[in-house]
N, C-alpha and C positions, 0 to 999 in steps of 0.2 A: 948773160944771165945764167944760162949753161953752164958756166966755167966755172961761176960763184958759187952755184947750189951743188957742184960734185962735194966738195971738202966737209962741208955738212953732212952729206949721207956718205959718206965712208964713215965719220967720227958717229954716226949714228948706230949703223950695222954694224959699227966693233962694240958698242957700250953694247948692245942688248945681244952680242953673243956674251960678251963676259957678265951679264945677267944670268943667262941660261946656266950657264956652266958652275955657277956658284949655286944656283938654285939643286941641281943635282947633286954637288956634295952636302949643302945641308940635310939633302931629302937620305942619303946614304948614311951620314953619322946620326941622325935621327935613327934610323931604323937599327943599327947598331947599339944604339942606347937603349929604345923601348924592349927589344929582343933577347937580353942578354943570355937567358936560360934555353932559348931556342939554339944559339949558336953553341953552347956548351952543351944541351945535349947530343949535339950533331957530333959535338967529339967526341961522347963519354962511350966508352968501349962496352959491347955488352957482356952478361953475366955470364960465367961460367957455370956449367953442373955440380961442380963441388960448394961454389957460392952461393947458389941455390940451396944447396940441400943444408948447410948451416944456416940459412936465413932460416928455411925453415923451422930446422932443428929450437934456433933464437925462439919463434913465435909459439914453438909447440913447450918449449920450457917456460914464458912469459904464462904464459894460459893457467899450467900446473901450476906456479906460485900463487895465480890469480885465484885459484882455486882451493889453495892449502891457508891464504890469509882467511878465505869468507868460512872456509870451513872450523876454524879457531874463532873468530867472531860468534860464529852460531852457537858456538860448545860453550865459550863462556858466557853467552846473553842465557843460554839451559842451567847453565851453574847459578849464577844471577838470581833467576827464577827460584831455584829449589831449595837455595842457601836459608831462605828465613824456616824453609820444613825442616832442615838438617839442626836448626835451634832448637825445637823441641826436648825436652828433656826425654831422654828413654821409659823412664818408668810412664811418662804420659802416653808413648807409642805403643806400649808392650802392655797396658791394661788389658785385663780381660773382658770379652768379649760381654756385650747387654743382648739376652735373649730376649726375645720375642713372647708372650705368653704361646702362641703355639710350637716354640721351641721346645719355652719351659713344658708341656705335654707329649713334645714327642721324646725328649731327652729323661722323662719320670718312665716315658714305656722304656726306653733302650735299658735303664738303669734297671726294672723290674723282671725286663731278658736276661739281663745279664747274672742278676741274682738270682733266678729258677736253674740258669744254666751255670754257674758257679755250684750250688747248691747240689747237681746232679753228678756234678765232677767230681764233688768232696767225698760224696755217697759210694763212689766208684772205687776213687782213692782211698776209702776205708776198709772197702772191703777187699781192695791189694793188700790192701796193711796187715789184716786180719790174716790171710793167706800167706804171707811172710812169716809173718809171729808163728806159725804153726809147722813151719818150714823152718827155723833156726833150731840150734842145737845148743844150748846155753853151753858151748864152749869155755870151762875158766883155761886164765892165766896159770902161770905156774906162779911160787908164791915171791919168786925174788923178782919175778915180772910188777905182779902189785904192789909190792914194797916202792918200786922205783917209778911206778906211776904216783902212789901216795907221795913221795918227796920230791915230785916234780910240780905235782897241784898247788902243795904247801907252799912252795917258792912261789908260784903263779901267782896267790893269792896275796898272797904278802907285795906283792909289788904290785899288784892292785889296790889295793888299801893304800900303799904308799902314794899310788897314782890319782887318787880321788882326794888325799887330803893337801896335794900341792896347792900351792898358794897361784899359782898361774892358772889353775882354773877360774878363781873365781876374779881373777882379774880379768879373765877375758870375758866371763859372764858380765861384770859392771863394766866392759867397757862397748861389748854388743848392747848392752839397753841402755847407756847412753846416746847411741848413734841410731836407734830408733824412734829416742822419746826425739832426739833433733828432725830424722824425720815422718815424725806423727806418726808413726806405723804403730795404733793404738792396740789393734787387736795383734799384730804379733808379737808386742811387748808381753799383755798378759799371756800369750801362749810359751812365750820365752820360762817369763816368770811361773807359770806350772809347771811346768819341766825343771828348772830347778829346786820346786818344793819337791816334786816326784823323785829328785835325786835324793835330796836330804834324809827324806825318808830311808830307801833303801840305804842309802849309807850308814844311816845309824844302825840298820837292822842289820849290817854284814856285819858292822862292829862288835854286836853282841853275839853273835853268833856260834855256836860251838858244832863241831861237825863231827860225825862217827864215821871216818875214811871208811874202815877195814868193813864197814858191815855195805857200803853202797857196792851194787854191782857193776858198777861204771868201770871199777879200778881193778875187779876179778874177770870179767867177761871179755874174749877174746874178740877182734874186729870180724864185724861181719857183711858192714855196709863198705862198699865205695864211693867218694865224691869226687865232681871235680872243679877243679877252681882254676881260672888263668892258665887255662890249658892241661894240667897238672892232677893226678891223681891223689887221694888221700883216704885212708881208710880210717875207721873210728867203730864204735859198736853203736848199737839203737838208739843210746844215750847221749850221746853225741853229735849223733840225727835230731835228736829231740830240741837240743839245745841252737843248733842253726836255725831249726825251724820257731823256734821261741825270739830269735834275733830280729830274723824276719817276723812276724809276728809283731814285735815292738816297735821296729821302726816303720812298718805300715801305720800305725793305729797311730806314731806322731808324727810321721811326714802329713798324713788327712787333717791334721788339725793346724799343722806351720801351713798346708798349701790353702788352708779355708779361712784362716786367719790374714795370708798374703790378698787373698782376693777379696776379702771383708775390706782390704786397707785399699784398694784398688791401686795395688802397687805390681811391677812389672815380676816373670817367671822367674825365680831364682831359688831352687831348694837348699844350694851348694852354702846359702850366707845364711841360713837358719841356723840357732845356736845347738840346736837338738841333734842335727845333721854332722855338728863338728863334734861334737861330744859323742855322742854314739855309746854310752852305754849304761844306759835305761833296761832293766832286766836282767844283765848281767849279773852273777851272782860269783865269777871268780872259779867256775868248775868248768870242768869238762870239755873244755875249746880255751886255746889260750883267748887273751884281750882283744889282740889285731885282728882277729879271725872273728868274733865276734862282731865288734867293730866294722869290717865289710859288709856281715851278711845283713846287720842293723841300719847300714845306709842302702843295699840294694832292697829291701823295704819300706823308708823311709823315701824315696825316691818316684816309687811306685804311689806311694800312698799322697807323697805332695802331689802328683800330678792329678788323682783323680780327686782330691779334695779341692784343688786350684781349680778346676775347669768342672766343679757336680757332680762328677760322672763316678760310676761303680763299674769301673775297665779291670780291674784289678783286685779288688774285692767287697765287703760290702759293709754293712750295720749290725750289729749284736744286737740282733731280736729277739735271742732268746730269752728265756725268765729271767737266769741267773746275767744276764749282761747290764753292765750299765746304761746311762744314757749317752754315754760318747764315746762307744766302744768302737771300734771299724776293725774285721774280721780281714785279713790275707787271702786271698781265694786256694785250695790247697791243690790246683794244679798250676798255679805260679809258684810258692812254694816248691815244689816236685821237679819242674821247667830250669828255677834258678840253682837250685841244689844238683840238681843231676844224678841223685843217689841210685845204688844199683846193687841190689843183692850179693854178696858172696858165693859163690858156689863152691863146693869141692873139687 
């Protein structure tokens, strides 16, 4: 019985070693399987310092773009936003301003300052003026001096005239109250349109006009004043003074009515597109200051005179209240005047 049961447990004890031994290579390529990233990084070499410092470098440049895209999103979500305000029409942004009834009381004080203290300035400047006058020397020319101022006038004058009866003025007149009646600009049309009857006038009247050169002292009287303009000196006599300050003078009294008429239309600052502004010579009479010169001092008036007509105010000068003024007269204040001219006695 002995004999019989050996061959059995030998073929027994070899099947379950070669049991075991298969069970161990499976448990091995298993673990090889499930692992794969543990054995791979048992290989992978590590970083270097200069690998480093590019990684970094990578994550610190990734960040910056991350930063440079949100910062264009935000800018244009801002644009976005403001784009329907940027549609407004200008003349709507640029309206002037609606006072307050205690504005309109503190701005009637400023205005009644300014006119006592205008007022006291002229008084002053008059009586420099009076102390000049008494201080000149009625200096004449000598007579080939006057002769060649007389045939310098007569030129002036005649190309003045020529100047007024071009046909391109009045083209441009009808083509500025075209482009107002288009946009409704009611009251600066009729201010346009006075200003061109105001022209008419004076033109007819230079038309008929006849003039005694030799007897006016403008064209005998030697220079006594100096001015200066655009950096540059100019000399002239009293009459000549008189005539800037009449420029000025005119284009105040109609820059006050284009800038009250712009604010009347509650249309935006612009004195430069008024027709009175481009024309420039209202008062002008073709003597004693050529055209262009004129023409300057007419819009450094007129300039003054829109701003304080546009915004109420009397910064610059004020109302003809006296007897003899009309009702829509507005006065230069005569140290603005004095400020823009610059004039300054001759001396010996």
């Amino acid at each position: 019985m002995s004999m019989q049961l050996a061959p059995f447990v030998i073929t027994t004890l070899m099947g379950s070693m070669l049991a075991v031994s298969g069970m161990q290579g499976s448990a091995q390529r298993l673990a090889q399987v499930q692992s794969p990233g543990q054995a791979a990084q048992a290989q992978e070499p590590e970083e270097t310092e200069e690998e480093k410092e590019k990684k970094k470098k990578k994550q610190q440049q990734e960040q910056k773009e991350q930063q440079e895209r949100q910062r264009q999103q935000q800018q244009e979500k801002q644009r976005q936003q403001q784009q329907p305000q940027q549609k407004q029409p200008q003349q709507e942004r640029e309206r002037p301003p609606q006072l307050t009834p205690q504005q309109q009381k503190q701005q009637q004080e400023e205005n009644q300052r300014q006119k006592q203290l205008q007022e006291q300035q002229e008084r002053e400047l008059q009586q420099k003026r009076q102390q000049e006058q008494r201080r000149l020397q009625q200096k004449r020319v000598s007579q080939q001096e006057q002769q060649e101022r007389i045939r310098r006038q007569e030129a002036e004058l005649a190309k003045y005239r020529k100047n007024l009866e071009a046909k391109h003025r009045q083209d441009i007149a009808e083509r500025d109250a075209r482009i107002l009646e288009q946009q409704k600009r009611i009251a600066q049309l009729r201010a346009q349109r006075e200003y061109q009857e105001r022209m008419r006038s004076q033109q007819a009247a230079l038309m008929r006009a006849r003039y005694d050169y030799r007897n006016d002292p403008f064209y005998y009287t030697a220079p006594n004043y100096r001015y200066r303009r655009d950096g540059r000196y100019y000399q002239t006599n009293q009459y000549g003074i008189r005539q800037l300050e009449r420029a000025l003078q005119a284009g105040y009294n109609e820059g006050f009515r284009a800038g009250r008429a712009d604010r009347e239309d509650r249309w935006r600052y612009d004195p430069r597109s008024a027709f009175g502004y481009q024309d420039a010579n209202f008062g002008y009479d073709g003597r004693y200051v050529r055209q262009d010169e004129y023409n300057h001092y007419f819009r450094e008036g007129f300039q003054r005179g829109y701003e304080d007509g546009y915004y109420g105010r009397q910064n610059y000068g004020r109302r003809n209240d006296s007897d003899s003024g009309i009702n829509d007269e507005w006065l230069i204040a005569g140290a603005v005047i004095a400020a823009i001219i610059g004039y300054e006695l001759l001396t010996d």
